[in-house]
C-alpha positions, 0 to 999 in steps of 0.5 A, a space after each residue: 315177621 320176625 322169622 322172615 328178617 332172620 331169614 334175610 339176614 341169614 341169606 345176606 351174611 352167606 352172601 358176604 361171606 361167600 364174597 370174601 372167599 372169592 375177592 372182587 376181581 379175582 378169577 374163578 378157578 379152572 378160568 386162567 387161560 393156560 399157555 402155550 407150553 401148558 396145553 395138553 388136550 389132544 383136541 386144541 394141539 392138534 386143530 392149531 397144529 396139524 389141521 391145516 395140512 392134514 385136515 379135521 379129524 385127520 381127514 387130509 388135506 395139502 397133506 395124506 390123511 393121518 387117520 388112515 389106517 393103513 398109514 398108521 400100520 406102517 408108521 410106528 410111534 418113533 417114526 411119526 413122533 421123529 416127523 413131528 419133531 423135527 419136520 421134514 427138509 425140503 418139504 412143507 412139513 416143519 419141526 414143531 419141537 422146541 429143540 428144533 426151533 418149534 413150538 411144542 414141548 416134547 410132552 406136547 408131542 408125545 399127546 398128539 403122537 399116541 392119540 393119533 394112533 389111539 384114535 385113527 389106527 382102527 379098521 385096516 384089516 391088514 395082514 402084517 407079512 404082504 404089507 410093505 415096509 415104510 422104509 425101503 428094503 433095497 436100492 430102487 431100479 428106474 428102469 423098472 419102475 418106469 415099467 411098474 409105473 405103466 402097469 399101477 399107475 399110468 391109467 390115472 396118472 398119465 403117459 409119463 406122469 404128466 396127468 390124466 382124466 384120474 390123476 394129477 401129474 406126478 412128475 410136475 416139477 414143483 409137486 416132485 421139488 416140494 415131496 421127499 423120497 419118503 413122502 412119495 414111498 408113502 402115498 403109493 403105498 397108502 393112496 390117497 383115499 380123501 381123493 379117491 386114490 387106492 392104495 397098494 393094493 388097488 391099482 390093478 385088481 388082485 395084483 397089488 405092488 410088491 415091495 420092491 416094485 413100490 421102490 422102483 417105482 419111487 426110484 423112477 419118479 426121483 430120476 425125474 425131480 430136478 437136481 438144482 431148481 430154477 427156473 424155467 423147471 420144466 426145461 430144466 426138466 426136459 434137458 435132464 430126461 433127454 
């Protein structure tokens, strides 16, 4: 009997003292919520940042798929962290940087930015000299593109871009408002493989665009963005192409 009260009051006395050492009411340790500016994990940055344009796990979504390997093979490291930074003018893409009026801290992108890479950029099987630039190389020529545009493009996208049984239009006024130069140069080169839509490569089997016809291509579909959006656009539009 005495051997099980001491027992008791040994388990009691551990009891108090371990109270002690985490006073009522203080949090446990690791259980702070941290802030904004102090988040590092690639995970919550990104589903609170980045998918809802680009989809879970960089699938796509309004916007291409960042886990897309042919993207990453073009885009480097300084290209996509300038993008995240500062956004994109005129697009739906905004500046996440604090210095840009965003929300993020250059640390923050600096995660997103490389782990991104680190885990999307696998699998392209790309060969590096007939994968075309990210920038263009030259002045595009429209004339030519729109010939580009009816060998690559047309079976899908339609007489003119205005759509087809494969594809949406391309020269709708507001989609060709609301993308940049840019933004279109990239998805003819990458596609848009969440939706079913080749890249470079693939539009006429073994024929894949060259550099330059990507160029023209983009220079024929901006020839036909209107300058001042207003409204109606697309008698605006009209009146520009005839």
């Amino acid at each position: 009997m005495a051997f099980r009260h001491l027992s008791a009051t040994a388990a009691l006395a551990v009891t108090l003292l371990s109270g002690c050492a985490a006073p009522h009411g203080q949090p446990l340790q690791g259980s702070e919520t941290l802030a904004p500016n102090e988040i590092s994990d690639f995970d919550t940055l990104y589903s609170q940042n980045c998918a809802g344009c680009h989809g879970v796990e960089g699938r796509g979504g309004a916007a291409i798929a960042l886990a897309d390997p042919v993207y990453l093979s073009i885009a480097d490291d300084a290209t996509i962290l300038k993008v995240i930074s500062n956004g994109v003018r005129g697009t739906s893409m905004p500046a996440f940087a604090e210095s840009a009026g965003g929300m993020l801290t250059d640390k923050q992108i600096d995660v997103i930015t490389t782990q991104i890479r680190s885990r999307w950029s696998h699998g392209a099987n790309l060969d590096a000299a007939s994968l075309p630039s990210y920038a263009p190389k030259s002045s595009g020529n429209f004339s030519q593109g729109q010939a580009a545009y009816q060998t690559y493009c047309e079976s899908c996208h339609g007489t003119g871009g205005h759509g087809g049984p494969k594809g949406s239009a391309i020269t709708d006024d507001s989609f060709l408002a609301l993308v940049s130069d840019q933004g279109l140069r990239t998805i003819v080169i990458t596609g848009r493989p969440e939706l079913g839509a080749p890249d470079w490569r693939g539009n006429v089997p073994g024929k894949p665009m060259s550099d330059q016809e990507i160029t023209d291509v983009v220079a024929w579909l901006t020839s036909r963005r209107v300058k001042n959006p207003g409204q109606p656009y697309s008698v605006s539009n009209y009146v520009q192409q005839h």
